[in-house]
Structure formats: C-alpha cells, structure tokens
C-alpha positions as CSV (number, residue, x, y, z in Angstrom):
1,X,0.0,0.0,0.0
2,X,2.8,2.6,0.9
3,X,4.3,1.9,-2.8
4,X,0.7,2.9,-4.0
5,X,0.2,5.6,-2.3
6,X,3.5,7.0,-2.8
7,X,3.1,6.5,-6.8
8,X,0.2,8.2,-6.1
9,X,0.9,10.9,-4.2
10,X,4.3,11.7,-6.7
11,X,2.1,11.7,-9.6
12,X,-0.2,14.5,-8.4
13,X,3.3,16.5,-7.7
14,X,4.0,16.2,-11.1
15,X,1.0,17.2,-12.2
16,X,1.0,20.5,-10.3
17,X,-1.9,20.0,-8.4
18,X,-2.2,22.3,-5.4
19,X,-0.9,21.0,-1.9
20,X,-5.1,21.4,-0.7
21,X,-6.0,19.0,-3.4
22,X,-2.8,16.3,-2.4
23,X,-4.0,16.4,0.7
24,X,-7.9,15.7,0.1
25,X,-7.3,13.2,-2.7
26,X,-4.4,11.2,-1.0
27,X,-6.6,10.6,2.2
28,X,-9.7,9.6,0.5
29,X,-7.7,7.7,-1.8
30,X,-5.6,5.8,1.7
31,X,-9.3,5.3,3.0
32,X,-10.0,3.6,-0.7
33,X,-7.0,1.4,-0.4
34,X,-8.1,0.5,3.5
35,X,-11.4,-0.7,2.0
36,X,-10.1,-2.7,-0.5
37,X,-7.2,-3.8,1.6
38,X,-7.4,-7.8,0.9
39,X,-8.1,-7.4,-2.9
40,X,-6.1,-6.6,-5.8
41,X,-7.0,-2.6,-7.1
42,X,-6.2,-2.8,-10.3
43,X,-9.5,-5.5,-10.4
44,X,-11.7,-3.8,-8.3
45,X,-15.3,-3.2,-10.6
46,X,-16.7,0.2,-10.8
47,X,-19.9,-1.6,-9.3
48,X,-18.0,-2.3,-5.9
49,X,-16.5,1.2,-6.0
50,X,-20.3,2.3,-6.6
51,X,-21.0,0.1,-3.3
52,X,-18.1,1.8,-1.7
53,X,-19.6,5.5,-2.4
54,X,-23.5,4.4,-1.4
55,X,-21.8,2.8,1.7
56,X,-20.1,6.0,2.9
57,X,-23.4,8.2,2.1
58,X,-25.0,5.5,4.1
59,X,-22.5,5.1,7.0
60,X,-21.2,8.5,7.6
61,X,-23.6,10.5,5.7
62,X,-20.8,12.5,3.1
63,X,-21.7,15.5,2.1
64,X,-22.4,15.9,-2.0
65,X,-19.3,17.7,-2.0
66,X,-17.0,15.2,-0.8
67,X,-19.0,12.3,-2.5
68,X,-17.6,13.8,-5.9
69,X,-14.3,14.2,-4.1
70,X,-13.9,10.7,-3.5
71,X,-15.0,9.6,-6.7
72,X,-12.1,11.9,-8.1
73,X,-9.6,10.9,-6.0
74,X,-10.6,7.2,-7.3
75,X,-10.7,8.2,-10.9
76,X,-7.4,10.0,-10.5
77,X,-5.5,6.4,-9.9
78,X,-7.5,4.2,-12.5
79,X,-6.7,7.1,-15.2
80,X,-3.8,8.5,-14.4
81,X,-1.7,6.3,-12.1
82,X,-2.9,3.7,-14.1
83,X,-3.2,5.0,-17.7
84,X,-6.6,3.7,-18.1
85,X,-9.2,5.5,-20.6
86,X,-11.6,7.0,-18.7
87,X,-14.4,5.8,-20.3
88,X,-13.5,2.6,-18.3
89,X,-14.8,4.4,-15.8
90,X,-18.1,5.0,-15.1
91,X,-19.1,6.2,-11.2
92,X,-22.3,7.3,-10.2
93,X,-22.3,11.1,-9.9
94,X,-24.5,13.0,-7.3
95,X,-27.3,15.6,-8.4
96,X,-26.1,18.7,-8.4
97,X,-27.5,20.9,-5.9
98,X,-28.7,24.5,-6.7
99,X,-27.9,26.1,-3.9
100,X,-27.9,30.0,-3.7
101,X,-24.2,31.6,-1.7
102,X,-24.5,32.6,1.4
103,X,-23.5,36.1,1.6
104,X,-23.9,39.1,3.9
105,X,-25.5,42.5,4.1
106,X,-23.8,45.7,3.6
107,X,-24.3,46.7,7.2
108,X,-23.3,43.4,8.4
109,X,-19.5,43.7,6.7
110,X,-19.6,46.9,8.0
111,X,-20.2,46.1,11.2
112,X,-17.5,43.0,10.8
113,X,-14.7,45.6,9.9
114,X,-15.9,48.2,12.4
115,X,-15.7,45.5,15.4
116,X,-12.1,44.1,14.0
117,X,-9.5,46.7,15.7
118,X,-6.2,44.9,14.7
119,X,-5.2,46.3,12.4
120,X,-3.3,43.1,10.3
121,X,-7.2,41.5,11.4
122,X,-9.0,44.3,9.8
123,X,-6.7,44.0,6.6
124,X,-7.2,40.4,6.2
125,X,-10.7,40.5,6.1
126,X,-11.1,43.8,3.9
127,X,-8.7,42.5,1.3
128,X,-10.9,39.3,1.1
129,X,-14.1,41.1,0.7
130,X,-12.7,44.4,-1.5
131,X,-11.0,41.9,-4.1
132,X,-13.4,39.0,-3.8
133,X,-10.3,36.7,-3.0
134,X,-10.8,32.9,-1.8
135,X,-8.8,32.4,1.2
136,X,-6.2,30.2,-0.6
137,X,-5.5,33.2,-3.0
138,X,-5.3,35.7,0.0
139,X,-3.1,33.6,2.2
140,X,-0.8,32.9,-0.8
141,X,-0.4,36.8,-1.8
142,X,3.0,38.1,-1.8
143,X,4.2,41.7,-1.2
144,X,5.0,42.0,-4.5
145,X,1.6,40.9,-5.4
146,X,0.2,44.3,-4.1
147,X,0.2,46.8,-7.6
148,X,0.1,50.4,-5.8
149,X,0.8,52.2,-9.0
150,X,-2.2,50.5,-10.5
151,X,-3.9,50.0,-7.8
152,X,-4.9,46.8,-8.7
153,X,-4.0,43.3,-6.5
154,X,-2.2,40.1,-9.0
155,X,-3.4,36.9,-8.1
156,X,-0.9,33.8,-9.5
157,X,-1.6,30.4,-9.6
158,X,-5.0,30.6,-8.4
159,X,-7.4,28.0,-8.5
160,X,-7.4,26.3,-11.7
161,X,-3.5,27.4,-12.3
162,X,-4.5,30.9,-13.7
163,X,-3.2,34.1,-12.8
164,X,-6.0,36.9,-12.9
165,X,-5.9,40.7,-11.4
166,X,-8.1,42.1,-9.1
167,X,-9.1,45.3,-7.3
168,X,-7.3,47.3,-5.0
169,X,-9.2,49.8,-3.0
170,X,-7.4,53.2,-1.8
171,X,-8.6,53.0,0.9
172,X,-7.3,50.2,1.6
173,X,-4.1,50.2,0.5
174,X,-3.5,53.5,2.8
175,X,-4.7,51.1,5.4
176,X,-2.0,48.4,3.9
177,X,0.5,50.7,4.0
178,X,0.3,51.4,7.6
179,X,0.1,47.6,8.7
180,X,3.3,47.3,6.7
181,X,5.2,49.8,8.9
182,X,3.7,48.0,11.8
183,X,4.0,44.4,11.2
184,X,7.3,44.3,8.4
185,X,5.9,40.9,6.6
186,X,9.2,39.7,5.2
187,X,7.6,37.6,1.8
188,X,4.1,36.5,2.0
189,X,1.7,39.7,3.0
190,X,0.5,38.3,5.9
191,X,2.6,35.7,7.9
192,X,2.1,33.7,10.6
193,X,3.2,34.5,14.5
194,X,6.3,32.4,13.2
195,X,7.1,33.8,9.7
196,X,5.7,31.9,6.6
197,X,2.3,31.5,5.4
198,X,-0.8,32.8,7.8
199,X,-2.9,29.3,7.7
200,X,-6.6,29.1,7.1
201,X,-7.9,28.3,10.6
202,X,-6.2,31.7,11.6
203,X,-8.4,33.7,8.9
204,X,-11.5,31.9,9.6
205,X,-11.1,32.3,13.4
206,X,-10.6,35.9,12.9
207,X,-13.9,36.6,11.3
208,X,-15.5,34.4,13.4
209,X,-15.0,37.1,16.5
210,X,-15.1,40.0,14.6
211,X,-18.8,38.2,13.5
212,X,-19.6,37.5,17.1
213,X,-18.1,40.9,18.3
214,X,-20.2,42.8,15.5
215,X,-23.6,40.9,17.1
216,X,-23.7,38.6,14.0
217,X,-26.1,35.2,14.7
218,X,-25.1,33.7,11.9
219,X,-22.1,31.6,10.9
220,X,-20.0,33.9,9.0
221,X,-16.9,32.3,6.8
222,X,-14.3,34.0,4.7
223,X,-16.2,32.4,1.6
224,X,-19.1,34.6,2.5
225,X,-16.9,37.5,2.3
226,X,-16.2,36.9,-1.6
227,X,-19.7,35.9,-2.0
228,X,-20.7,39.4,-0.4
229,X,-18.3,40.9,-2.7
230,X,-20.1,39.4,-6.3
231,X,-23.0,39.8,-5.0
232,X,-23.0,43.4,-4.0
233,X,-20.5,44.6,-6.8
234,X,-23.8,42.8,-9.6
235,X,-26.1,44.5,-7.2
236,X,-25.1,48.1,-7.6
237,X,-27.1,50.0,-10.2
238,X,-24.7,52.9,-10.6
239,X,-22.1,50.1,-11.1
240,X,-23.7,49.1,-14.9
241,X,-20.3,46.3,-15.1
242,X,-20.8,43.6,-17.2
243,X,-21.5,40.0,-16.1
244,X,-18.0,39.2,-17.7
245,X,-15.9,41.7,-16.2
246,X,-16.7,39.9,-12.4
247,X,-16.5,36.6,-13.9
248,X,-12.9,37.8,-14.5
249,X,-12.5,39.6,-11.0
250,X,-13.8,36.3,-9.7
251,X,-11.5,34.1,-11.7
252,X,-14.2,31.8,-13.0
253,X,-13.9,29.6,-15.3
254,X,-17.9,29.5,-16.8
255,X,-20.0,32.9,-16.8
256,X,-22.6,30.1,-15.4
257,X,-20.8,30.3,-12.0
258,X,-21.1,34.1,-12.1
259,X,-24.4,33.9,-13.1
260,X,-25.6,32.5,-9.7
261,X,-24.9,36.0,-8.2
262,X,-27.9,37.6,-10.2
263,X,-30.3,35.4,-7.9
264,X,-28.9,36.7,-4.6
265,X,-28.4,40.2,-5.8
266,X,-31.3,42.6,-5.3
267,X,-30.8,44.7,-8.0
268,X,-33.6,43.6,-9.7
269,X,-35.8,42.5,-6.8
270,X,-35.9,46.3,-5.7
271,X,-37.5,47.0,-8.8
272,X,-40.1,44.3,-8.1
273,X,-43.2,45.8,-5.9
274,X,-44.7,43.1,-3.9
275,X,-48.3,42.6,-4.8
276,X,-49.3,42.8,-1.0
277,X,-48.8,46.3,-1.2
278,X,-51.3,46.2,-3.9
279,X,-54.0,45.5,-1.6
280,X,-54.0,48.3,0.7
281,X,-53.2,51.5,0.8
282,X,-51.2,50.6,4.2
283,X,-50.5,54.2,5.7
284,X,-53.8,55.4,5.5
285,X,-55.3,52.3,6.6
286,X,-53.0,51.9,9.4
287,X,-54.0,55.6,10.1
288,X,-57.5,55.1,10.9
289,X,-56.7,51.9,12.5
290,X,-58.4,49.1,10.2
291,X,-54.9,47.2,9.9
C-alpha cells in the first residue's frame, strides 16, 4: 500500500496540483485502499466502488461535496496512475444541488470591519471582501503581489493554475500601508506568529469574533466574504459592469458560476413591488386603525 500511495501521491506533484488537493485526494484515496485492503486494485469493478460510495453516504452520511471528491480521488489512480481510458470508468455522480451563496448584508460587513480593531485582522478580512479573494488566494499573496501604481491586487496560480488581477481599494491600500510599517511581513503579506504562510484556521477564526463581536447570529466564513463581494459589486445600479468583467475579477472559469450571483443580488428584486402592497393603501389604513 505505501508503494501505492506513494506513486500516487508523486504523480499528483508532477502534475502541479495544489498542496489542498494532495491532501484531500491522497486521504480519500488511503481510505479507498483500506477498504479494498485484501483485494487486488487494479481488479476492483466500478460496481463495488459504486457500493463503496452508497456505503459511505449510508454510514457517515458524506456531504455531496465530498462524495464527488472521492469519486475523483478514485478516478485520479485508474486514469492516471494507471493510464486507463476513462471511459472505463463509469461512477455514479450525485445531483447537483442549486444552492444559492450565502452572503452578507452591507451593514453586516460593516459592522464586521468596524468590530475588527487589529489592524493586520481588519486588513485580512477587507482584502478578502474588497477583491473578492478565496482564502487560498489571500493567504498565498506576496508583497510584491500588491500593484500600488495601479492600484490593482495580482493573483498567481489561483485555482485552476490561472493568474487573474483584481481590485485594490485606496482606501485600503492607505490602510496596507500602515500595517506594513507596523508588522514588516518579510515575503508573504501576511505571515504567521512564526514567519511563513498565515494558515486558514487563523483567517476563519478571525472573522468568526469580529462576526460574534459585530452581534452577527449567523455563521460567517471567509467564503461569505467573496460571496458578499459578487453579490453586491452585480447588485449596484450605478455600477452598470458587465456579467464578464466579475467573472474575471472572480477568476471563474464558466459565466454560469457568475451567473448564480444575479439570484442573490437585489438589483432587480428592488425593482419588483410586492403585490401585498397592492391590496392596501397601508399608511392610510394603518391611520385610521383598520390594519
């Protein structure tokens, strides 16, 4: 098994895929092998690896999410450890759910960067939300990444392996500017206590107070942040940008993916009156007291 994995795991190298995605796919591919411990993997049937899939919805109840996960963290040794056509291999794929992004209110990111007084905290989570970064990209941004004579952010080797610009706000980059003098990151822009890249529990534990500090119910996550970004960018009328230009912003691949932000915006819902407030004429009949 340790021969396996390790083919496996050196293939993925080689292939550039990001240290996130070794990770995920070399753990559900170990729990594949640990399955299928006392048979031979290069004769295991796609209908037991179907059995293995319906028995880990059934058993621990996997998300949709990880459910195509594992299936590509299979199909990743049969075609390309293996060299196998992938027509060979057939899995059963999960409906795709339609699920809208969470995202948050103007007042509530507000309120989020009002209660955040740190001031490398505060830059964290504006940069996120101001540039509509994923956390990955944010936690991998260098100092040179930071374009002050355009005033525009570059983001390399994002998701996907493409390198994609972003905005910069002045404000800010005044605000940058100051936390730079403060803190003296020495190559990443924001670095752990140690030096080196800030990790992701950091960045989501930071918005988690400033959420609870800012009197936020809700779970709030640093993906909610971008979504909040995409959502309220599409939503401003004055705005008038094109669907494409935050597809770029966003660094997706499909305008599809982009598209999902017109049903979460309220651009267009403002202009909608609600037919409820067809019925009555609700002032006056509040007024005389018949409502």
């Amino acid at each position: 098994m340790d021969k396996i994995l390790r083919e496996y795991k050196d293939l993925l190298i080689q292939k550039r895929y990001s240290q996130n995605t070794q990770d995920i796919y070399c753990s559900y591919f170990k729990d594949f092998c640990i399955y299928f411990k006392d048979e031979t993997l290069e004769n295991i049937t796609t209908s037991q690896i179907n059995s293995y899939i319906l028995n880990l919805i059934k058993s621990k109840n996997i998300s949709i999410s990880q459910q195509n996960q594992r299936i590509n963290a299979i199909k990743f040794y049969y075609e390309k450890v293996l060299g196998r056509k992938e027509e060979y291999y057939e899995l059963h794929r999960p409906r795709k759910e339609n699920k809208l992004p969470k995202v948050l209110s103007k007042n509530e990111i507000k309120r989020i960067f009002v209660a955040t007084q740190n001031i490398k905290h505060k830059c964290i989570l504006m940069l996120i939300y101001s540039a509509g970064l994923r956390r990955s990209e944010l936690l991998n941004l260098k100092l040179t990444d930071i374009d002050s004579e355009r005033i525009v952010i570059h983001i390399n080797g994002a998701k996907g392996k493409k390198d994609r610009i972003s905005l910069l706000s002045n404000n800010l980059l005044r605000l940058l500017r100051q936390y730079y003098k403060e803190y003296h990151p020495k190559q990443y822009l924001f670095e752990g206590q140690n030096g080196g890249m800030c990790s992701p529990t950091s960045v989501a534990n930071i918005l988690k107070r400033a959420a609870v500090k800012a009197g936020i119910q809700k779970t709030v996550t640093p993906h909610m942040l971008r979504h909040s970004f995409a959502t309220h960018f599409l939503g401003s009328v004055e705005s008038g940008i094109d669907l494409r230009y935050i597809q770029e912003l966003l660094g997706h691949n499909s305008s599809k993916t982009t598209e999902i932000y017109t049903h979460v915006s309220k651009k267009a819902i403002d202009k909608i009156k609600n037919p409820m407030d067809d019925l009555f004429e609700w002032e006056k009949m509040i007024a005389k007291g018949k409502i």
